[in-house]
N, C-alpha and C positions, 0 to 999 in steps of 0.2 A: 343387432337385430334389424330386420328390415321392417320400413314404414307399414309395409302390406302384409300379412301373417301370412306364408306361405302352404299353398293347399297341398302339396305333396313337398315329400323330402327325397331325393335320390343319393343313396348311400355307397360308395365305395370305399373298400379296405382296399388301401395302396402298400407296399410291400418295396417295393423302387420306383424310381419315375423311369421310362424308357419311352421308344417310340410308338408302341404298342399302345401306352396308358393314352398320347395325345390321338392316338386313332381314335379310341374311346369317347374322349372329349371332344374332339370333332362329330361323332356323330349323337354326343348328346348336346350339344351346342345346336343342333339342326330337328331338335324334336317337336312334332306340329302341335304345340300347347299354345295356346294363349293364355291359361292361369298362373297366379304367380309360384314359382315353385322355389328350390334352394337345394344345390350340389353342397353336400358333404364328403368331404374327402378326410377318410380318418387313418391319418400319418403312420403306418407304423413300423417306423424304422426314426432315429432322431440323425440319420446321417447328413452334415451342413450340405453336401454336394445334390442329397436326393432334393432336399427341402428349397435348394437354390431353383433349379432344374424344373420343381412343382408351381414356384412363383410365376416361371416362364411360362408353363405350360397353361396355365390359368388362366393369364394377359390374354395368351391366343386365343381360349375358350371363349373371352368377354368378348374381342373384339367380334369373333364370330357370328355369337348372336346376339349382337347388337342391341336393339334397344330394348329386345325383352330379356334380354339377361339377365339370367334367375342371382339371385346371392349365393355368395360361395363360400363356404366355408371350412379351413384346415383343423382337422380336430386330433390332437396329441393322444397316439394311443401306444407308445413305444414303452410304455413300462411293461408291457407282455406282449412277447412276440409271437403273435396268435391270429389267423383271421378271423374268427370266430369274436376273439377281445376286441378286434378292430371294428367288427359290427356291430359288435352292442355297445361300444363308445359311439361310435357316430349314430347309432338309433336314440344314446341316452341325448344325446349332443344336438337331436333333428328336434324341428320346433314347429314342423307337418301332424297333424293326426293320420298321414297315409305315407307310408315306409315302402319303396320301393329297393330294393336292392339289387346289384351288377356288380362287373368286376373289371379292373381295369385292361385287363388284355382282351376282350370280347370286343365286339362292334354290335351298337344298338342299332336296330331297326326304327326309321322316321317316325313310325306309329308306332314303338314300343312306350313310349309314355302314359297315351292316352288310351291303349286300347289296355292297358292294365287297370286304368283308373276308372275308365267305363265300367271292367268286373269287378272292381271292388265296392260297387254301390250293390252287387247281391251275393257276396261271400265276404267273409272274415280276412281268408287269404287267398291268393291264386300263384299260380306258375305258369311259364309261358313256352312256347318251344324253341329250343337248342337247334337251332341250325346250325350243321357239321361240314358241310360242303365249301362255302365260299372261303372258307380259314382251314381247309383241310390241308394236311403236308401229303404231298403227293408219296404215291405205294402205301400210305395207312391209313385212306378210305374205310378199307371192311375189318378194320383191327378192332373193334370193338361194335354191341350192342348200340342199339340209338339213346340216345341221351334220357329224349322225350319219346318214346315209343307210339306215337299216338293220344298222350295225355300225358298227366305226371307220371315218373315213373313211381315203382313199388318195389321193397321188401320184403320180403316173406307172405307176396298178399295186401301188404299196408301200404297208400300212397305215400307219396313224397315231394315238398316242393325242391328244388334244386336252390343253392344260393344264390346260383348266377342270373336267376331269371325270377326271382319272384317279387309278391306286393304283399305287406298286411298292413292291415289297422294298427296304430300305436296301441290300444288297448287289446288289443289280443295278442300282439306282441309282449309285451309286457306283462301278461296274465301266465304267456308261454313261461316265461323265465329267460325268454333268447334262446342265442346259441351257448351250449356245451362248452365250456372251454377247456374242459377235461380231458376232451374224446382226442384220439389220435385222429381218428378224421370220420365222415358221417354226421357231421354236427347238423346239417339240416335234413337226413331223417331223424333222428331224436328232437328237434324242435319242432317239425311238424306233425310226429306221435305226438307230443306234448299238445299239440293244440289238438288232433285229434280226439285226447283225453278229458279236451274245456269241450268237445260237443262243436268243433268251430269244422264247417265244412270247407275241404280242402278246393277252391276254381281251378278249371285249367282255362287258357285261351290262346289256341293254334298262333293266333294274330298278333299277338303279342312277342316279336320276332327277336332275338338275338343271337349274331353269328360269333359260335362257338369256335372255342380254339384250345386243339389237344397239346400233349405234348407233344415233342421232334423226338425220335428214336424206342426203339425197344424197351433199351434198360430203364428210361425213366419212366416209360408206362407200364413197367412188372414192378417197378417201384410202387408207384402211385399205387398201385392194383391190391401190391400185397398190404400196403398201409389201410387200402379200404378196407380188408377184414380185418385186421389188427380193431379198428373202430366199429366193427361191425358184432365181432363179438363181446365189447365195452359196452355197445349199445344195449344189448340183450342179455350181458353179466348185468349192465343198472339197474337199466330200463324198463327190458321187457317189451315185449309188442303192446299195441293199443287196448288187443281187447282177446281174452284167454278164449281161441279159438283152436290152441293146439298147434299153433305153425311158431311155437317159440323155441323149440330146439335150437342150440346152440350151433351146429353145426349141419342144420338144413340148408340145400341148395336152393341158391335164389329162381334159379332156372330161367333167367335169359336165354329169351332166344335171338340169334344170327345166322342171318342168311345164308354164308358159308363157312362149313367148317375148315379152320387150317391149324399150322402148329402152334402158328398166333394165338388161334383163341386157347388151345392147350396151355399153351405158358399162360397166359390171360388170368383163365382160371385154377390153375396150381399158386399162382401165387395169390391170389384170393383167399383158396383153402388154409395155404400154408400163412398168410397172413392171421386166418381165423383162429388155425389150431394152436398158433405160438401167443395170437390174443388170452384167448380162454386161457390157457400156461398161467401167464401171467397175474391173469384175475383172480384166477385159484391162488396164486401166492400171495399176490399184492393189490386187492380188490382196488377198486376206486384210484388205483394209482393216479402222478401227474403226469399225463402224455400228452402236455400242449403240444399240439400244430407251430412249428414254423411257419413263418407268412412266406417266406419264400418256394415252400413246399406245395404251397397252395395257388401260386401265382403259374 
C-alpha cells in the first residue's frame, strides 16, 4: 500500500503481455493527472514467460512517468480465465473509491484520466468514446456500427457502458454485483442494466478518448459477432431488460444503423441472429449454464 491513498484506480484485465499492452502503458504513463492514483494489472494467465515480460513492461512504465508514478500493482486472477473475473479481481484488489477501467490492447487518450474523473463528480458511472480510426486495419473501416454512436451505446433501447472505456464509483460497483462471469460475452450491458436497476444514472463524455482496436480479418469478427448474441440472449434468458417496456423479446433486432450497406454487414448480422437463436437453444435446455469468456477471446 502506498503512503498516499490513492484517488482513482485504473484497472486492467491482461490476458498476455505483447507489444500492444506496452503501447497502453506508455500512454497511461503520460496521463495529465497530478493526484495520486494506482495501475492494477490483474494477471490472468499464470504463464512464467507472460509474468516475466509484465515485470519488464512495468520498469518502463515507472521509468516513463517518473516522479509521479502512480503504484502499480499485479493482481493474480488466473484461477478463471475470464475477463470479466479479471475485473472484478482487480476492482476487489483497487484501494481508489473511483474504478476506472481499459484494456490493454487500446491507446488512452492524455486527458482520458481526468476528464472521466471530472464526470464522475455528477454520475455513479460514465463511458467515454471508442475512437475507431487511428487503430483501424486498413479495408475494415465501415465493417461494423460505431462503437460509441454519439453516446453510450444501447440495446434494445437500454444504454450501455462499454468495458473498455468506462469509470464507476467503488460503491456502485459493488452494489452492481460487477461483471457477469457467466455470460458468454455482453458482461458490461448486464452490469450496466444492473446499475440501471440501483436507479444509478448512466454519464457519457465525448472527451474522454480511447483509441479503439478491432479485430484483423473476417472470420474473427463473425466470431466475435456470433458470440455477442450467444451473450445477448443469456442476457435477456437472466436478466431481462431494465424496465418491462416491451422491448424484451428474445430475438428483437437491435437495429444499428451503418452508413453503408455491404455483405459485410450481412454476415455481420446473421451471425449475431444465429449467435442469438443457438443462445436462446441452449437456455431453453440448460438455463444459466457456464459460458465463461476466455480472456483471450476478449483481448
Amino acid at each position: 500500500m502506498s503512503a498516499v491513498p490513492p484517488t482513482f484506480s485504473v484497472i486492467i484485465p491482461v490476458g498476455g503481455v505483447d507489444p500492444q499492452l506496452d503501447e497502453q502503458l506508455v500512454a497511461l504513463a503520460h496521463q495529465d493527472v497530478t493526484e495520486p492514483w494506482e495501475l492494477v494489472i490483474s494477471l490472468n494467465t499464470n504463464e512464467p514467460s507472460h509474468r516475466t515480460r509484465l515485470d519488464q513492461s512495468i520498469e518502463h512504465f515507472a521509468r516513463l512517468a517518473g516522479v509521479t508514478a502512480p503504484t502499480v500493482r499485479i493482481v493474480d486472477s488466473s484461477d478463471i480465465r475470464s475477463a470479466s473475473h479479471a475485473r472484478n479481481r482487480g476492482a476487489e484488489m483497487a484501494e481508489a473509491p473511483l474504478l476506472l477501467f481499459c484494456d490493454g490492447d487500446d491507446i488512452a487518450d492524455k486527458s482520458w484520466a481526468s476528464t472521466l474523473l471530472e464526470a464522475l463528480v455528477h454520475y455513479g458511472a460514465v463511458g467515454g468514446y471508442l475512437e475507431e480510426e487511428l487503430l483501424a486495419v486498413r479495408g475494415q473501416e465501415n465493417w461494423r456500427p460505431p462503437a460509441t454512436p454519439g453516446g453510450n451505446p444501447s440495446f434494445l433501447g437500454h444504454p450501455y457502458l462499454v468495458s473498455a472505456n468506462m469509470a464507476v464509483r467503488a460503491e456502485v460497483f459493488a452494489a452492481a454485483g460487477g461483471f457477469d462471469t457467466g455470460l458468454t460475452r455482453g458482461e458490461d450491458i448486464a452490469f450496466s442494466w444492473a446499475m440501471l436497476r440501483n436507479d444509478v444514472e448512466l454519464g457519457y463524455r465525448d472527451d474522454a478518448v480511447m483509441h479503439y482496436r478491432h479485430r484483423r480479418g473476417l472470420r474473427p469478427m463473425l466470431k466475435q459477432h456470433y458470440l455477442y448474441g450467444r451473450g445477448m440472449s443469456e442476457i435477456l434468458s437472466r436478466h431481462g431488460v431494465p424496465s418491462d417496456d416491451g422491448s424484451s423479446s428474445l430475438l428483437k433486432a437491435n437495429g444499428q444503423k451503418v452508413e453503408k450497406q455491404s455483405l459485410v454487414h450481412v454476415l455481420r448480422r446473421g451471425s449475431i441472429a444465429a449467435g442469438r437463436l443457438v443462445g436462446l437453444v441452449l437456455e431453453r435446455v440448460q438455463p444459466g449454464g457456464n459460458t465463461n469468456d476466455l480472456m483471450e477471446e476478449n483481448n
